[in-house]
Every structure is written in C-alpha cells, then in structure tokens.
N, C-alpha and C positions, 0 to 999 in steps of 0.2 A: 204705135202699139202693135209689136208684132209676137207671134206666138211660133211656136214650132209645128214643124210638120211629123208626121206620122211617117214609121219606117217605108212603108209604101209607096206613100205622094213623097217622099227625100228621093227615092232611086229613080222615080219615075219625072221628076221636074227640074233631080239636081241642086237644091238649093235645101239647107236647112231651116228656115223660117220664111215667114210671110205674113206682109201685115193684116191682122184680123180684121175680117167688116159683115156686115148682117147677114145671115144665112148661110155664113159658114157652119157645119157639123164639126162639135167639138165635142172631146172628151175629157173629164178632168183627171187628172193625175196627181194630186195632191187636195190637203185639207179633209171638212169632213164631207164633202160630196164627192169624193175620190170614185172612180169606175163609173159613174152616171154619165150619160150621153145625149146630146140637144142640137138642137141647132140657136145661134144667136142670134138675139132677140132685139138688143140694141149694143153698141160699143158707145158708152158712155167715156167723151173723150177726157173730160171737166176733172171727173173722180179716178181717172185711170183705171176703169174696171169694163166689164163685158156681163151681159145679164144673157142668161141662156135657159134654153126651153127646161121646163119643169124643175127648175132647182128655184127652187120658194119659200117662202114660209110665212105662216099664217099668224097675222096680228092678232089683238085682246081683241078688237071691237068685230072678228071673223073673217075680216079680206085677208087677201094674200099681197105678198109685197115681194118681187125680186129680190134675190141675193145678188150682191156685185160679186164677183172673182176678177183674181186679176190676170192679163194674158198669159202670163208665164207658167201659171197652173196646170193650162191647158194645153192639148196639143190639138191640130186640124188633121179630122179624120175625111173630111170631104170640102172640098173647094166651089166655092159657086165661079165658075170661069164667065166673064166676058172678053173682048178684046182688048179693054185696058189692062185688068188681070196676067192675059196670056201674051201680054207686051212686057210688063213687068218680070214674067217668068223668062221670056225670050233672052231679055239685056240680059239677067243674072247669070242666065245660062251658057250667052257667050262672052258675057267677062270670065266666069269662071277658066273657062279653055283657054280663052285669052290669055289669062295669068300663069295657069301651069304647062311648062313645058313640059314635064315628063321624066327632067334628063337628073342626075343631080349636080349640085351646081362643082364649078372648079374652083378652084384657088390661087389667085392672082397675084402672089408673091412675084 
C-alpha cells in the first residue's frame, strides 16, 4: 500500500511514492476530508485503508470511530526514516540513475 510523496520529499528522495506505515504525516487530497492533516494512526492492511489523526466521526451511542481512507488519497508530507526506510530510498534511488542514461536513445536499422 503505497501512497505519493509530496513535491518536496519527490526532489529531495527521488522517487514518487512510498509505502505508507504508522506515523507517517499525511495529507488528504481528495474526498470529503480533502486539505486536513495527521499523522497515521494504523495502516489497516485487511481493508486496504489507512486511519489518520483526527479524521473521525462520532457514533449514535457518542464514541468516535476512525474513518478508513484509502492510500491513494493521500499524499506523505513527512516521513518517519529508520534504516530500513533510508535503505529502501537508497536502492530506488540508485536504480533510478541506474536506468536512465541521459542520452537519447539511437536507432539500429
């Protein structure tokens, strides 16, 4: 379940997406919770959805009960890095160079 990154963390990491997991800061971009801001609460893998700080809503009998969203709504305004994280950025980062040479390509007739 991977979500996009924010224009920011894209030029600064390289890579367009990454997969979401708890305490990521995200922002939604679609639906009716569009421009609210959280950080994630749980990545519910079962239901394919992500539950995120303060986007709730309140039952008859008066609790409150998370909304799913689903990754794609969202985008990651902030990254929690560990070393597995910043290993996973790393490989994307030199496949990416890996793959593009730069040049354009010829034509081998």
């Amino acid at each position: 379940m991977s979500s996009a990154l924010s224009r920011e963390l894209r030029t600064k990491h390289n890579t367009r997406s990454l997969p979401i997991r708890k305490d990521d800061e995200v922002r939604i971009v679609r639906g009716k919770f569009k421009g609210r801001e959280g950080k994630v609460l749980q990545v519910y893998r079962k239901k394919w959805v992500i539950h995120v700080d303060r986007v709730q809503r309140d039952k008859s009998n008066g609790a409150s009960s998370p909304i799913g969203i689903h990754p794609s709504n969202v985008v990651i305004i902030n990254i929690k890095l560990d070393k597995d994280r910043r290993a996973i950025l790393d490989r994307k980062d030199r496949n990416k160079s890996a793959a593009a040479p730069g040049g354009e390509v010829e034509n081998v007739d």
